[in-house]
mmCIF file as gemmi writes it, N, C-alpha and C atoms, coordinates in Angstrom:
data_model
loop_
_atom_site.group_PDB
_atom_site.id
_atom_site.type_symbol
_atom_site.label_atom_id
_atom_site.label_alt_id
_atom_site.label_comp_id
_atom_site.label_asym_id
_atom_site.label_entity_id
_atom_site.label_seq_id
_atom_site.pdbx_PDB_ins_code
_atom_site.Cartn_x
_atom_site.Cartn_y
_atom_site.Cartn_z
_atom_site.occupancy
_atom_site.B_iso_or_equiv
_atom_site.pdbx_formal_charge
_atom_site.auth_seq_id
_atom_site.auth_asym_id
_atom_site.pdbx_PDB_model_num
ATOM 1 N N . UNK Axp A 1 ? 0.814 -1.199 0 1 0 ? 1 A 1
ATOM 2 C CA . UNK Axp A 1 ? 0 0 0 1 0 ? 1 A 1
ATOM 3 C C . UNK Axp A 1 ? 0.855 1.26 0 1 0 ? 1 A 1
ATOM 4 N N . UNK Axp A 2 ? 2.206 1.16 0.523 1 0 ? 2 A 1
ATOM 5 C CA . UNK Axp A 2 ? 2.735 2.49 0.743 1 0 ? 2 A 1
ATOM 6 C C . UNK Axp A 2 ? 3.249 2.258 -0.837 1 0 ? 2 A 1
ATOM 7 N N . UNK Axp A 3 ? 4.104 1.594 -1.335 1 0 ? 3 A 1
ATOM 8 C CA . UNK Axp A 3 ? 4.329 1.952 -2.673 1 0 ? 3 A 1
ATOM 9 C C . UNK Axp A 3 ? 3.492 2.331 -3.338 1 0 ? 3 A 1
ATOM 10 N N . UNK Axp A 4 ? 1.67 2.702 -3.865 1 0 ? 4 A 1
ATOM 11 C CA . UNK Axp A 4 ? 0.784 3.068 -4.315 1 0 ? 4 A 1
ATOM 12 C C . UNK Axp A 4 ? 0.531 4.439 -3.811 1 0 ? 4 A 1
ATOM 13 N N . UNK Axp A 5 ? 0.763 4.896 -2.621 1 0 ? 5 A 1
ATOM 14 C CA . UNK Axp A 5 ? 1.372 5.743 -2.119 1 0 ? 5 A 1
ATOM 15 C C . UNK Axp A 5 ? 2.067 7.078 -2.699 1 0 ? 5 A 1
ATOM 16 N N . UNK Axp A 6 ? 3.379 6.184 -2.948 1 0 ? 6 A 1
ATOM 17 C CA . UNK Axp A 6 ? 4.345 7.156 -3.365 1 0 ? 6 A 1
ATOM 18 C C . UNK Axp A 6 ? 4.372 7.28 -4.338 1 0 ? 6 A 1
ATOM 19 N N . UNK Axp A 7 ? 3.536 6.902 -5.073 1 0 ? 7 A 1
ATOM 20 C CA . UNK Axp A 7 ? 3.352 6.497 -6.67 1 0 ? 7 A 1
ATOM 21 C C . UNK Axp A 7 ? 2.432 8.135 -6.907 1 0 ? 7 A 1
ATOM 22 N N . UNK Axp A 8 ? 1.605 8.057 -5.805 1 0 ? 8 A 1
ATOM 23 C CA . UNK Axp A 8 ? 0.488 8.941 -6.32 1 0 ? 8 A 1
ATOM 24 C C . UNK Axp A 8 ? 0.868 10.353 -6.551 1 0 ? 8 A 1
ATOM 25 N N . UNK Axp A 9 ? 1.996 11.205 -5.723 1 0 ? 9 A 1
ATOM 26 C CA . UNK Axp A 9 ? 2.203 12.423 -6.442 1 0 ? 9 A 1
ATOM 27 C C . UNK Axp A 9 ? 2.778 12.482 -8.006 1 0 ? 9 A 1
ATOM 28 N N . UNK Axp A 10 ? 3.227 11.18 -8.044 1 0 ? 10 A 1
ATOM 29 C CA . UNK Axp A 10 ? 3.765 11.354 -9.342 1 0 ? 10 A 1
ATOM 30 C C . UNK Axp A 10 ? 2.891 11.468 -10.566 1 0 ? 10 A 1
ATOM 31 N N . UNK Axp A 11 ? 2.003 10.75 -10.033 1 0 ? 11 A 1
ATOM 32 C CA . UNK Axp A 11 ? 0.704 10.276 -11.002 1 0 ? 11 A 1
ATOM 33 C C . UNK Axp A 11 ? 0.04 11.547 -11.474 1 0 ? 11 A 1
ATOM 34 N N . UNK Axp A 12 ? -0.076 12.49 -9.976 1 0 ? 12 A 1
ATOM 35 C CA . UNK Axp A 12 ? -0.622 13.23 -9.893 1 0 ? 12 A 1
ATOM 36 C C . UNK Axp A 12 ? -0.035 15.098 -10.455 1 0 ? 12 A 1
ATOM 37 N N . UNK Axp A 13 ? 1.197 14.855 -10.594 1 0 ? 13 A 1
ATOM 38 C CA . UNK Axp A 13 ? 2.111 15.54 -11.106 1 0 ? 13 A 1
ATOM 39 C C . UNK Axp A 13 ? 2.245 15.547 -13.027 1 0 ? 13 A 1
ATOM 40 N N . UNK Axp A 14 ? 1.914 14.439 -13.855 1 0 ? 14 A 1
ATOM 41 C CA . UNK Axp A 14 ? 2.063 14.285 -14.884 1 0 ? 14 A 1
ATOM 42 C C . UNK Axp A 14 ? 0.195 14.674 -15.205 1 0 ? 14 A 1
ATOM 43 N N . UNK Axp A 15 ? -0.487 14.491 -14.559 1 0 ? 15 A 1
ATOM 44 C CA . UNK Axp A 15 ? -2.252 14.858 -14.677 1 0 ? 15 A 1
ATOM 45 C C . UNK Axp A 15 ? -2.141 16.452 -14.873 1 0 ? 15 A 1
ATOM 46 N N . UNK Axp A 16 ? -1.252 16.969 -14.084 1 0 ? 16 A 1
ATOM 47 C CA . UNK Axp A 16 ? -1.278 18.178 -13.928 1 0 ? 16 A 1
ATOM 48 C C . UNK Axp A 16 ? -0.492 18.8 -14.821 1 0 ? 16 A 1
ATOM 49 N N . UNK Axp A 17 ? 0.319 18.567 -15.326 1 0 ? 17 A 1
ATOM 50 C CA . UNK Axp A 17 ? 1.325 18.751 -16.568 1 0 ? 17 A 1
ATOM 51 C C . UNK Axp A 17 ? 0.547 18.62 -17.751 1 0 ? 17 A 1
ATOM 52 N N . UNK Axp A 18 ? -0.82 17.645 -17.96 1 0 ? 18 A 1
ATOM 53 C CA . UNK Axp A 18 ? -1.012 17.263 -19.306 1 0 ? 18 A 1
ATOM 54 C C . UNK Axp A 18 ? -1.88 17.767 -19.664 1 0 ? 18 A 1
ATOM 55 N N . UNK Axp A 19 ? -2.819 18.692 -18.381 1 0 ? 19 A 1
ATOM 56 C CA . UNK Axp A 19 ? -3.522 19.765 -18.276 1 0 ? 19 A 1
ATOM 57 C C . UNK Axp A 19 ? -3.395 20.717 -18.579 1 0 ? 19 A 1
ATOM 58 N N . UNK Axp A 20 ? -1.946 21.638 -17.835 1 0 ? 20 A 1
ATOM 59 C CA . UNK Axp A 20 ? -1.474 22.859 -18.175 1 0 ? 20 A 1
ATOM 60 C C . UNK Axp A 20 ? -0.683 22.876 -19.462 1 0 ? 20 A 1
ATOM 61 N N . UNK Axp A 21 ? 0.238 21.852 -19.822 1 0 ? 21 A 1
ATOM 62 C CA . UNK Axp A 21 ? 1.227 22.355 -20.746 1 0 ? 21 A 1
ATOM 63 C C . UNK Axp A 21 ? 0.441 21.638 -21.944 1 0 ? 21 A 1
ATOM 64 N N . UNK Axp A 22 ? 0.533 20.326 -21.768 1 0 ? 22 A 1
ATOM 65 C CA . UNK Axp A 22 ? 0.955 19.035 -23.655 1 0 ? 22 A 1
ATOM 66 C C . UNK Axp A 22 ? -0.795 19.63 -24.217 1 0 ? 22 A 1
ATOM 67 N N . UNK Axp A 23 ? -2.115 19.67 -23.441 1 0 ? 23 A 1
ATOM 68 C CA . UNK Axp A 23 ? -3.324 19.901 -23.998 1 0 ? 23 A 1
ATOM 69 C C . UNK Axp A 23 ? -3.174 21.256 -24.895 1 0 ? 23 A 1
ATOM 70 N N . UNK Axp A 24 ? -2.91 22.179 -24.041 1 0 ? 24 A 1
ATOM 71 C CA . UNK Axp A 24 ? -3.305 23.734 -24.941 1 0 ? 24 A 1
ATOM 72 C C . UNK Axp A 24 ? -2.179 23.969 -25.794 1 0 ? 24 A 1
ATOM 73 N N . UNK Axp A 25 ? -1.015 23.339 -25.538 1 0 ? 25 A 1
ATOM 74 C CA . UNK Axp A 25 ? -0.325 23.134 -27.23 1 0 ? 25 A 1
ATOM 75 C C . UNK Axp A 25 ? -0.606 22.573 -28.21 1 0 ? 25 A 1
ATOM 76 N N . UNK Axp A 26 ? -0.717 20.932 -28.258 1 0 ? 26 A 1
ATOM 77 C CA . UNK Axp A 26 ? -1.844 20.571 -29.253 1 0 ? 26 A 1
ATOM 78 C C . UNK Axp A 26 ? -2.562 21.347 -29.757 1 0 ? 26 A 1
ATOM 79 N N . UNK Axp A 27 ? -3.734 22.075 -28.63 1 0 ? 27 A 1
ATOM 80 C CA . UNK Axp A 27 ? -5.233 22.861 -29.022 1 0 ? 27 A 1
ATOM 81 C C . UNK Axp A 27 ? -4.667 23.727 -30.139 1 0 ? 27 A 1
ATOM 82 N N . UNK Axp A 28 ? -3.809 24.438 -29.842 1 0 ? 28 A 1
ATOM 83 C CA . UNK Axp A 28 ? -2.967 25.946 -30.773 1 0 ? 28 A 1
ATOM 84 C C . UNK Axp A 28 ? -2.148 24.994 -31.936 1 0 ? 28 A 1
ATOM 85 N N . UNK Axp A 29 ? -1.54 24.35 -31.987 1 0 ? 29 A 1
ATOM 86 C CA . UNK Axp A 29 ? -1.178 23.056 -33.135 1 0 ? 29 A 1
ATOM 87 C C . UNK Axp A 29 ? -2.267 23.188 -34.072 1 0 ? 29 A 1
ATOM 88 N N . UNK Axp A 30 ? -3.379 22.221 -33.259 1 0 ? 30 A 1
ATOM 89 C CA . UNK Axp A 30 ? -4.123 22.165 -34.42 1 0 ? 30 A 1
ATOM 90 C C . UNK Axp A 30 ? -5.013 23.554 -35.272 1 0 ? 30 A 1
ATOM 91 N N . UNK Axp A 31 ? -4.778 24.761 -34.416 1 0 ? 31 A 1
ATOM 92 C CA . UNK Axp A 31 ? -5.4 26.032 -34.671 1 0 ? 31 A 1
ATOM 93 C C . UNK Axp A 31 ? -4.776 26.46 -35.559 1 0 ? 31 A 1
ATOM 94 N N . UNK Axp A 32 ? -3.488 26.37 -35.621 1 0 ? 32 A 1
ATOM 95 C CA . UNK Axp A 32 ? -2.244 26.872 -36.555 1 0 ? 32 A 1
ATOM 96 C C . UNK Axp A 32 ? -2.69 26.264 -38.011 1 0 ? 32 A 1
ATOM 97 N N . UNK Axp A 33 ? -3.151 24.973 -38.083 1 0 ? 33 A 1
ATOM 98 C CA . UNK Axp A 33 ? -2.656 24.135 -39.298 1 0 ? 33 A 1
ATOM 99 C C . UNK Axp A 33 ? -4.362 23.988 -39.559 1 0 ? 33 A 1
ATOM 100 N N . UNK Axp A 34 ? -5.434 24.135 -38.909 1 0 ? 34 A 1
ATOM 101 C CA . UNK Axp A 34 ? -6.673 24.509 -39.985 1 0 ? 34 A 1
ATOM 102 C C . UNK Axp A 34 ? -6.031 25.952 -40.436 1 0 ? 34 A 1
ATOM 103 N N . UNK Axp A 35 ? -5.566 26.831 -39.877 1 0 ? 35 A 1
ATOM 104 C CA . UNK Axp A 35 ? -5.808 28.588 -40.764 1 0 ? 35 A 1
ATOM 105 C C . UNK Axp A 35 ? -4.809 28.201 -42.067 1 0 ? 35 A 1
ATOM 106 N N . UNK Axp A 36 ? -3.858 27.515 -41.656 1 0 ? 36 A 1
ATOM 107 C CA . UNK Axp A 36 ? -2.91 27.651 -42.616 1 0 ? 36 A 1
ATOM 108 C C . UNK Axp A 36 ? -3.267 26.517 -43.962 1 0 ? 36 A 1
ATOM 109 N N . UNK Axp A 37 ? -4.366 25.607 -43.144 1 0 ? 37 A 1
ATOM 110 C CA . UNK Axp A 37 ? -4.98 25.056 -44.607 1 0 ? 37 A 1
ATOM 111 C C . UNK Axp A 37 ? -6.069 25.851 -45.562 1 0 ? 37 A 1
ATOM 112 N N . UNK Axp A 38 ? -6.397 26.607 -44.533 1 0 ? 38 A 1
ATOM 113 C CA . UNK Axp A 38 ? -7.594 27.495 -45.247 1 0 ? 38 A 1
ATOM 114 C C . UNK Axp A 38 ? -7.29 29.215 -45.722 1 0 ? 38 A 1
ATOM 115 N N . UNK Axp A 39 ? -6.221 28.786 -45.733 1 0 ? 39 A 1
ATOM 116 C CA . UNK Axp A 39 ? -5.301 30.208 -46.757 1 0 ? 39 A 1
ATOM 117 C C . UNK Axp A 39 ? -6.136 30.14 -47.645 1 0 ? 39 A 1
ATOM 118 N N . UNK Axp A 40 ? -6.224 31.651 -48.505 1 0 ? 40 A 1
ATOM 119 C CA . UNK Axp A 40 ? -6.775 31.609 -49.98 1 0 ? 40 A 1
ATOM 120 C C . UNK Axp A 40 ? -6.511 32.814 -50.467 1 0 ? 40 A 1
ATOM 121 N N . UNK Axp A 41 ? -5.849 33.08 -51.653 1 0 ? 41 A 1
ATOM 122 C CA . UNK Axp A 41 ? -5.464 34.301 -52.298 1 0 ? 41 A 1
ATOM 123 C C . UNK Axp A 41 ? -6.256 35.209 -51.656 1 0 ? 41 A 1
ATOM 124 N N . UNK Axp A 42 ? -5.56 36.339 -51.815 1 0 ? 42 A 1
ATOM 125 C CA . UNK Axp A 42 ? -6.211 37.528 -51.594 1 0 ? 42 A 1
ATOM 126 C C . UNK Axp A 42 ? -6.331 37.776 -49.973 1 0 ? 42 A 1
ATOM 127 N N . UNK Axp A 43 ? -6.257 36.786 -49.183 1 0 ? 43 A 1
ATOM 128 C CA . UNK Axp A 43 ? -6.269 36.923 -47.849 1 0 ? 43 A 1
ATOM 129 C C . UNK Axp A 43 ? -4.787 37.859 -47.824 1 0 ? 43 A 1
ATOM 130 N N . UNK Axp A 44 ? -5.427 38.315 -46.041 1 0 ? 44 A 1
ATOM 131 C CA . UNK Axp A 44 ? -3.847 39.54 -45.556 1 0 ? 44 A 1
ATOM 132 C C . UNK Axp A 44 ? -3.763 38.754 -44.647 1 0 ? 44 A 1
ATOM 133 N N . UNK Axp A 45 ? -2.312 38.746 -44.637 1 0 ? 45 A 1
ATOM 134 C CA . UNK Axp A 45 ? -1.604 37.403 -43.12 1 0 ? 45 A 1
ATOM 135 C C . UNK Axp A 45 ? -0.552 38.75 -42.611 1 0 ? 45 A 1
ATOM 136 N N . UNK Axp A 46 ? -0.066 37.674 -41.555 1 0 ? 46 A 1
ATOM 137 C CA . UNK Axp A 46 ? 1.359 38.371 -40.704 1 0 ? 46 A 1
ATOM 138 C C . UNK Axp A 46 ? 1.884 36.915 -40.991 1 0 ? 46 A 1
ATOM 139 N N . UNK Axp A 47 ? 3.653 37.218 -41.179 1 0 ? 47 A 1
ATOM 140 C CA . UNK Axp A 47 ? 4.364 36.499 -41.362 1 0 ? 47 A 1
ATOM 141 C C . UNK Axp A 47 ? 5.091 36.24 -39.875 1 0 ? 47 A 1
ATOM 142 N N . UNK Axp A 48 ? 5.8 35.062 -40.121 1 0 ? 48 A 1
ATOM 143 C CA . UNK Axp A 48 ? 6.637 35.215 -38.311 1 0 ? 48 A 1
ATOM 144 C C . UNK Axp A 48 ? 7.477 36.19 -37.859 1 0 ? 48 A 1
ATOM 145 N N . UNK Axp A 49 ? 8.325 36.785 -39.075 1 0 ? 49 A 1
ATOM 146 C CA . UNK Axp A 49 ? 9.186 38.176 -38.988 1 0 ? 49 A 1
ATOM 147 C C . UNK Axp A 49 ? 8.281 39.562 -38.727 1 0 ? 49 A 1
ATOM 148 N N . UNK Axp A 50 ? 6.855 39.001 -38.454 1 0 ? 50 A 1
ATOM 149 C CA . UNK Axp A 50 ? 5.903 40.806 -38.555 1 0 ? 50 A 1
ATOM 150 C C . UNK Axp A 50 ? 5.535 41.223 -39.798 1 0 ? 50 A 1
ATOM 151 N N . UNK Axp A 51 ? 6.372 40.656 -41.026 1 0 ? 51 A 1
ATOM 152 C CA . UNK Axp A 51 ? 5.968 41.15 -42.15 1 0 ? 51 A 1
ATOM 153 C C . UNK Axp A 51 ? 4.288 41.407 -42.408 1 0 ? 51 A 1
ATOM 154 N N . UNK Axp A 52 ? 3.763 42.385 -43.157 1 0 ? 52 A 1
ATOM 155 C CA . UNK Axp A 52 ? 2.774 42.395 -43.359 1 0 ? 52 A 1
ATOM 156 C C . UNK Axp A 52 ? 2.86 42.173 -44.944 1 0 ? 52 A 1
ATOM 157 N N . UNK Axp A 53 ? 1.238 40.898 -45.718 1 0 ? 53 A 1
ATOM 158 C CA . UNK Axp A 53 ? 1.189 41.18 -46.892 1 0 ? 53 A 1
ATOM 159 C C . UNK Axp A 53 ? 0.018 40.893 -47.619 1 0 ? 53 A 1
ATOM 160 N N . UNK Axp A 54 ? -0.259 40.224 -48.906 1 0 ? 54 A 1
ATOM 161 C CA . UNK Axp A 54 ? -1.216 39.457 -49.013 1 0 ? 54 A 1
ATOM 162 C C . UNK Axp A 54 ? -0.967 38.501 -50.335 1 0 ? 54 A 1
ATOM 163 N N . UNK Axp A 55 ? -1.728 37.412 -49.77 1 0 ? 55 A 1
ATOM 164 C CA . UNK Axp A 55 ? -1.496 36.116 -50.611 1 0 ? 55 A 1
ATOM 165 C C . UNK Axp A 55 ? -1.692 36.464 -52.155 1 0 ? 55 A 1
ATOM 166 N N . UNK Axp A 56 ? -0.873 36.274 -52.992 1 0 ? 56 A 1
ATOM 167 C CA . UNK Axp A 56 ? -1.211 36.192 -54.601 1 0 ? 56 A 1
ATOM 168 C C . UNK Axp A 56 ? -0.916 34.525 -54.903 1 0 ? 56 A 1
ATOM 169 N N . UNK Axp A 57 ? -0.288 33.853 -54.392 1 0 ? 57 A 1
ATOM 170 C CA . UNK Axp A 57 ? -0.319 32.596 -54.973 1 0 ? 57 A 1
ATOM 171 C C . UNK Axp A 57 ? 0.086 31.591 -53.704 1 0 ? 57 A 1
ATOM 172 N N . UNK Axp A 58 ? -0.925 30.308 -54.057 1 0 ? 58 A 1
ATOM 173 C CA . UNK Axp A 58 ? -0.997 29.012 -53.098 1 0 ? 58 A 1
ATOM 174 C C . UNK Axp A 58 ? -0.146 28.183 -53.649 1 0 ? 58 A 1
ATOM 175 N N . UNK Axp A 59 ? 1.472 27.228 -53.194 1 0 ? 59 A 1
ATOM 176 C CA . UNK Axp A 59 ? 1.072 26.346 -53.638 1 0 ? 59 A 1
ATOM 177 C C . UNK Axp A 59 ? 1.179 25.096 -52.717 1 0 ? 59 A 1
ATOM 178 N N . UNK Axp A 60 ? 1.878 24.107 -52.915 1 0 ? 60 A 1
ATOM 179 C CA . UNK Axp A 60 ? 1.845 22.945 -51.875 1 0 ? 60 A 1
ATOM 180 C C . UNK Axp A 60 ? 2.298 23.025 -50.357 1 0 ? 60 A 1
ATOM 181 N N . UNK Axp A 61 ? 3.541 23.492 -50.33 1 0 ? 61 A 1
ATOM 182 C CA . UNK Axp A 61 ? 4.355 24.169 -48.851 1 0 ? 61 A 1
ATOM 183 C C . UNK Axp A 61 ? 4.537 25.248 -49.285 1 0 ? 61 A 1
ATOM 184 N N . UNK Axp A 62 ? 4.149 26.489 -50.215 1 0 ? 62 A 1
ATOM 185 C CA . UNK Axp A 62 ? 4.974 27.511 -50.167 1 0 ? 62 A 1
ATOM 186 C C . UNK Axp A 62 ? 3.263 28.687 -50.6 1 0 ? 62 A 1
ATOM 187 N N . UNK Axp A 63 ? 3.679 29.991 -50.244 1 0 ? 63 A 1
ATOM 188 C CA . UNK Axp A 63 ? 2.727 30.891 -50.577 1 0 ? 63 A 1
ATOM 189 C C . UNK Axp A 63 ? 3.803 32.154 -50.95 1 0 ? 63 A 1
ATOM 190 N N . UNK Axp A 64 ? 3.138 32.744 -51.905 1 0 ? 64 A 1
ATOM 191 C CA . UNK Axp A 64 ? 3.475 34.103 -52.458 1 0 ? 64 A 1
ATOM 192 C C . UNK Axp A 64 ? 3.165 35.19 -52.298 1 0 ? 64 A 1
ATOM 193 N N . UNK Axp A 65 ? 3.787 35.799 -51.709 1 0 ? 65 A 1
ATOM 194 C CA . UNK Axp A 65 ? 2.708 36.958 -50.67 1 0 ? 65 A 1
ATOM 195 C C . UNK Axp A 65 ? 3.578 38.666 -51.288 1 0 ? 65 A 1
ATOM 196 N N . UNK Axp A 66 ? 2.089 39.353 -51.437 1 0 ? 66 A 1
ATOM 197 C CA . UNK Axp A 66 ? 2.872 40.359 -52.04 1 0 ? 66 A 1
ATOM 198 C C . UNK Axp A 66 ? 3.088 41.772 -51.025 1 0 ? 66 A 1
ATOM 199 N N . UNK Axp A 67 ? 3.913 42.396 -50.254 1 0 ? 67 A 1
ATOM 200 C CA . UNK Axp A 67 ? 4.402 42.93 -49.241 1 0 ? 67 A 1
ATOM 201 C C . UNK Axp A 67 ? 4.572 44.686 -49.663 1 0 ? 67 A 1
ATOM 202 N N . UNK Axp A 68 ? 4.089 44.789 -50.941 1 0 ? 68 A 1
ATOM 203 C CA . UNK Axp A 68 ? 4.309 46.474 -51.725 1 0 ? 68 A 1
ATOM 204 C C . UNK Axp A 68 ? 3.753 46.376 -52.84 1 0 ? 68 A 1
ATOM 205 N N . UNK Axp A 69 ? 3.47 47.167 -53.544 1 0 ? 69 A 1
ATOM 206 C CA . UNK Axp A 69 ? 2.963 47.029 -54.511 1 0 ? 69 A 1
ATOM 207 C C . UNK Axp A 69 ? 3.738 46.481 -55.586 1 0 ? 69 A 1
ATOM 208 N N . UNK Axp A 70 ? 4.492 45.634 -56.463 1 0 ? 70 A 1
ATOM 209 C CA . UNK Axp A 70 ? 4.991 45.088 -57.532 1 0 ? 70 A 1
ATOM 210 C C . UNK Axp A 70 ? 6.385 44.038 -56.649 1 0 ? 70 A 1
ATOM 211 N N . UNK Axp A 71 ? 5.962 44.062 -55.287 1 0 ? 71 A 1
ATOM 212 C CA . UNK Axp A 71 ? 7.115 42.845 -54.417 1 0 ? 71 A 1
ATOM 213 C C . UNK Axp A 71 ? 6.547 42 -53.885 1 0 ? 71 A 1
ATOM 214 N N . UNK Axp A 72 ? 7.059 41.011 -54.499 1 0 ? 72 A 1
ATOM 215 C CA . UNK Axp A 72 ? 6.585 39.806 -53.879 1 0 ? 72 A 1
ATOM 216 C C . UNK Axp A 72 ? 7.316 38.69 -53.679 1 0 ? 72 A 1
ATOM 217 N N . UNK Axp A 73 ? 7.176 37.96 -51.92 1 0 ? 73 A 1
ATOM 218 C CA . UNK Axp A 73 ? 8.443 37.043 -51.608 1 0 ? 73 A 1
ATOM 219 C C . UNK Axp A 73 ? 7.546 35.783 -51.209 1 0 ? 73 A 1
ATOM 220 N N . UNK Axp A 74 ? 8.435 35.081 -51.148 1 0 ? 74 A 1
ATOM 221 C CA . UNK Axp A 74 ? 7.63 33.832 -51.281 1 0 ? 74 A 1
ATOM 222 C C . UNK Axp A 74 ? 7.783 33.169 -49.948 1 0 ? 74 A 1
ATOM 223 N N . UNK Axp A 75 ? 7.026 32.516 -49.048 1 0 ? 75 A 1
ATOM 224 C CA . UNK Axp A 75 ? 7.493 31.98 -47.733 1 0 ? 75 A 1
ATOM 225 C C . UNK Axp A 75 ? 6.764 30.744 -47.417 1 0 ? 75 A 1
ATOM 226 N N . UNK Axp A 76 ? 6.965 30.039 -46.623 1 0 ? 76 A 1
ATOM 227 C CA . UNK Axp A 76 ? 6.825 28.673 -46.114 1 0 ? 76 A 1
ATOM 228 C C . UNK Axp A 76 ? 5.167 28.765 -45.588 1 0 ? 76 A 1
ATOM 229 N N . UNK Axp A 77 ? 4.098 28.105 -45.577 1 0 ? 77 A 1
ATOM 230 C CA . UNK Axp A 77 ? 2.963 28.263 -45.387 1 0 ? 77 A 1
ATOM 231 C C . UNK Axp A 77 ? 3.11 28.688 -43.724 1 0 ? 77 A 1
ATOM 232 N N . UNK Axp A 78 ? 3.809 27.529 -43.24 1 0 ? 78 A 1
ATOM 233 C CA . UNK Axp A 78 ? 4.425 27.503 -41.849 1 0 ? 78 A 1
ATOM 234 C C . UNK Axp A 78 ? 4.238 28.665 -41.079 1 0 ? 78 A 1
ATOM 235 N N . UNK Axp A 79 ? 4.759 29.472 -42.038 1 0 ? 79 A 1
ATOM 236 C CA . UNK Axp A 79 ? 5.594 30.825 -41.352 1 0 ? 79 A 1
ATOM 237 C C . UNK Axp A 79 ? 4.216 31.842 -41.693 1 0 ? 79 A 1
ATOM 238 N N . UNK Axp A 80 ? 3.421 31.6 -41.685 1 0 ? 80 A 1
ATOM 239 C CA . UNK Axp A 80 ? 2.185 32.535 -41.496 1 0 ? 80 A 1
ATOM 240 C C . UNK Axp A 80 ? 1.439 32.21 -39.979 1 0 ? 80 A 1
ATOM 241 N N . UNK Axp A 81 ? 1.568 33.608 -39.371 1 0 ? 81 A 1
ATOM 242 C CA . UNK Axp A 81 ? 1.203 33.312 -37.928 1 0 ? 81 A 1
ATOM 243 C C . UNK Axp A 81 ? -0.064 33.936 -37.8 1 0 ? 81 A 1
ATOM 244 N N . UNK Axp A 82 ? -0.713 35.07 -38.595 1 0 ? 82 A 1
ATOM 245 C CA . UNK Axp A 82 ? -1.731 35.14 -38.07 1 0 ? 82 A 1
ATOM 246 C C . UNK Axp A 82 ? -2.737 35.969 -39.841 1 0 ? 82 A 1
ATOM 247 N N . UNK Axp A 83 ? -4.458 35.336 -40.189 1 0 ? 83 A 1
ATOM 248 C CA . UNK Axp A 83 ? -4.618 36.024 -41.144 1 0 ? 83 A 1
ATOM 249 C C . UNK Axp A 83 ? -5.261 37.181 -40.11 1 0 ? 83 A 1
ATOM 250 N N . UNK Axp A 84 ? -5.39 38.208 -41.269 1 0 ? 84 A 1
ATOM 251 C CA . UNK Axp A 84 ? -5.654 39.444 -40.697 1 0 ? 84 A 1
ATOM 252 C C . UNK Axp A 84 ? -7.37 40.148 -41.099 1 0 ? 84 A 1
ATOM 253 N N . UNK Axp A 85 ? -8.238 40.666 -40.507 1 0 ? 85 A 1
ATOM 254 C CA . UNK Axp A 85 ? -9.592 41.074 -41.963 1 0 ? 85 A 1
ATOM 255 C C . UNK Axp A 85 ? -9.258 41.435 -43.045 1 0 ? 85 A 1
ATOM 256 N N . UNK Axp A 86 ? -9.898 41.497 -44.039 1 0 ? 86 A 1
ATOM 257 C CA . UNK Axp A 86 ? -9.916 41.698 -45.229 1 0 ? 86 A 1
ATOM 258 C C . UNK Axp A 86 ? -10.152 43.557 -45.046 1 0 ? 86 A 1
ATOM 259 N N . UNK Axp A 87 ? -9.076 44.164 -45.85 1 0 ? 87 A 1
ATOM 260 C CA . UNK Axp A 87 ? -9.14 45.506 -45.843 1 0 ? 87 A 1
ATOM 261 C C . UNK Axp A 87 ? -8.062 46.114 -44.559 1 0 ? 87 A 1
ATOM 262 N N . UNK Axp A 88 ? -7.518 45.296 -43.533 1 0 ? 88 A 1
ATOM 263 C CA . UNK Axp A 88 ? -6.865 45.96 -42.611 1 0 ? 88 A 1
ATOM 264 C C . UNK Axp A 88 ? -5.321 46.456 -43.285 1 0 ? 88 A 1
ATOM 265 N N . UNK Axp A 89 ? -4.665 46.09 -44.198 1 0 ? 89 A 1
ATOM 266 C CA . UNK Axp A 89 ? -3.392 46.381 -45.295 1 0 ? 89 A 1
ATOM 267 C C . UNK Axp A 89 ? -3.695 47.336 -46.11 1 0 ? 89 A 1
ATOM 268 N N . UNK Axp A 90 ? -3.281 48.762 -45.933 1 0 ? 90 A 1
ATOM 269 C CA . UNK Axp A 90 ? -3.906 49.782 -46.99 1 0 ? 90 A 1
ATOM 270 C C . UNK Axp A 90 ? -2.89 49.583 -48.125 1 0 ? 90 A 1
């Protein structure tokens, strides 16, 4: 009985870990990778550097995002952290 015991903060230590930390990473994981499947031209994103731009071309891992008027760089779908409303990029 005492080994069941000493067992239990531990038990009770990884419950509490899988609560605070491993769940709401996943949750944001999977939040990341629906937006970034549901890119679509013309959307305005933020890039991970802050860049501001907007999508001109999709393709498998990569998007084309145009950042000025006649510049456009190309970046890892990955690396889009957040889309933005439509109209907030003057």
């Amino acid at each position: 009985m005492s080994s069941l015991a000493s067992m239990l903060p531990l038990v009770l230590m990884f419950v509490v870990l899988y609560f605070v930390m491993i769940r709401p990473q996943m949750k944001r994981q999977k939040e990341h990778r629906a937006m970034i499947d549901a890119l679509a031209k013309g959307d305005e994103v933020v890039a991970g550097g802050g860049m501001l731009g907007k999508v001109t071309e999709l393709r498998e891992g990569y998007i084309s995002m145009e950042v000025a008027s006649g510049v456009v760089v190309q970046l890892q779908r990955s690396a889009v952290v957040q889309v933005l409303p439509k109209g907030t990029i003057k």
